[in-house]
N, C-alpha and C positions, 0 to 999 in steps of 0.2 A: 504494500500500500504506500504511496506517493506521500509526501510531507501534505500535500494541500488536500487530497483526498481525507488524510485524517485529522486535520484541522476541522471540515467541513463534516465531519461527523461529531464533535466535540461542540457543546454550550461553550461558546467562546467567552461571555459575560463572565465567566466563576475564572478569566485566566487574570483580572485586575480587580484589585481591590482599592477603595479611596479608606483616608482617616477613621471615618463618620462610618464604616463599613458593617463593624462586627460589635457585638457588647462584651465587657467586661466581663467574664466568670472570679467572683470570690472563690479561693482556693482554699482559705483562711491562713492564721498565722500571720497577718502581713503581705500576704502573696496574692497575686491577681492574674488571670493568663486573658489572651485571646487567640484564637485559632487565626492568622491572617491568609493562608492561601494553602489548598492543599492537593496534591496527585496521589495513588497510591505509590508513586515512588518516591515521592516527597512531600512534606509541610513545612510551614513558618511558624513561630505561636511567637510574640509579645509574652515576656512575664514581667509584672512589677513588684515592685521590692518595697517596703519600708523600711527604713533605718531599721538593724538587728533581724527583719525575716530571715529565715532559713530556710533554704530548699535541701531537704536534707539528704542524706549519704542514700544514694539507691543506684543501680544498673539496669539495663533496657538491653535488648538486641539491636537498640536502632544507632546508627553511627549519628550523636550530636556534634553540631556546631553552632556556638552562641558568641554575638558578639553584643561590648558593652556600648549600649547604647549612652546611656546617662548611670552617673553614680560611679561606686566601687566598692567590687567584691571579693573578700577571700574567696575562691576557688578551688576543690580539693578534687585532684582525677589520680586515681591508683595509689592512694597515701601522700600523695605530691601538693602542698599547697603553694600558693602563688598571689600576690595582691593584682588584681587587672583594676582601672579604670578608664574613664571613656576613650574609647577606640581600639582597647585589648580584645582579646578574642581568645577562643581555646576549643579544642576537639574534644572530644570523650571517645573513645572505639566504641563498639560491641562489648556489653557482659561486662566492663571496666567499671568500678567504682566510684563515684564522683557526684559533686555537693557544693552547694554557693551559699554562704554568709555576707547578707547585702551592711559594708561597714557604713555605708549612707544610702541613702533613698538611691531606689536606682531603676534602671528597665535593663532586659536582656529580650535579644532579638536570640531566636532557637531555631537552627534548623535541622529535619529529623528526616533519615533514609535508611528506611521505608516510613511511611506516615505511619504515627503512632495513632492506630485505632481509639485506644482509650480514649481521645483525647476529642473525637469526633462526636460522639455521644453526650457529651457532655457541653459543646460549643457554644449553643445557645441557651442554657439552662439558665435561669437566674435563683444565684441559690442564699438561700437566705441563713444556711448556717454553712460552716465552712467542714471539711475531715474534721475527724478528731484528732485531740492532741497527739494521740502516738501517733497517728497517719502522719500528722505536719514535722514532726520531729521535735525532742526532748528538750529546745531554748521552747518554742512557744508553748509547751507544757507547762513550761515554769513559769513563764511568763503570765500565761493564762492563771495557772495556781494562784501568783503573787497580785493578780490581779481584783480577784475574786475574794482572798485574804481580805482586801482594802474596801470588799464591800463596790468593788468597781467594773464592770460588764467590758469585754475585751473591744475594743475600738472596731466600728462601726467602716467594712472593707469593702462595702457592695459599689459607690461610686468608682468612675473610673479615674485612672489619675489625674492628678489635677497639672496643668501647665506648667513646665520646670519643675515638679514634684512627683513621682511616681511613688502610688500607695500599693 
């Protein structure tokens, strides 16, 4: 099949996406994604950070690459940490370990090959409670504990970030 042949059978609209495109998914913890463009052999997702969120120590099959868009983040891939800030970038393999602590506000641009399925089911959801603590990883557990101690309900993640601020 001809490059234009299979153009011409593809919904060309789903190949560009503008700003105002997708919504915000709360992830909780501090964490926000959005799905921006996706093939079965590839996708983009936006994540946002709060000062101290955590995306914590987990591995995928799918080969990441994230670049810092705003902020800076400890980054840990195979035991290796590393400080990136805006305009660093980093790979993750297949099955490799690796985790971001945002040391300020921040967004990461992610790109994932093959699309990460999970991640499709969940695009448009708007969720009004976030994982649980052990899902988000053991800082926003604590976080959340110490929070809750104070009599104080964990900060309010569902808007999307704000201009020069990513929540």
């Amino acid at each position: 099949m001809t490059d234009k042949a299979q153009a011409d059978e593809t919904d060309q609209s789903e190949w560009f996406v503008e700003a105002s495109d997708q919504q915000w998914l709360d992830i909780g913890g501090g964490v926000a994604r959005r799905v921006r463009l996706d093939l079965p052999e590839m996708m983009m997702v936006e994540v946002a950070f709060e000062a101290g969120a955590v995306g914590a120590l987990h591995s995928h099959p799918h080969v990441q690459c994230s670049y810092v868009r705003k902020g800076a983040f400890d980054v840990t891939i195979g035991g290796v940490t590393k400080r990136l800030t805006e305009g660093g970038a980093f790979i993750a393999p297949p099955n490799v370990v690796h985790g971001v602590s945002a040391v300020e506000a921040g967004l990461l641009v992610d790109v994932f090959a093959p699309r990460r399925d999970d991640f499709i089911g969940a695009r448009n959801e708007t969720a009004t409670t976030g994982p649980s603590a052990t899902e988000r990883g053991t800082n926003a557990a604590r976080r959340d504990r110490a929070a809750a101690g104070r009599g104080a309900q964990p900060a309010n993640r569902r808007d999307a970030p704000a201009s020069g601020r990513a929540r």
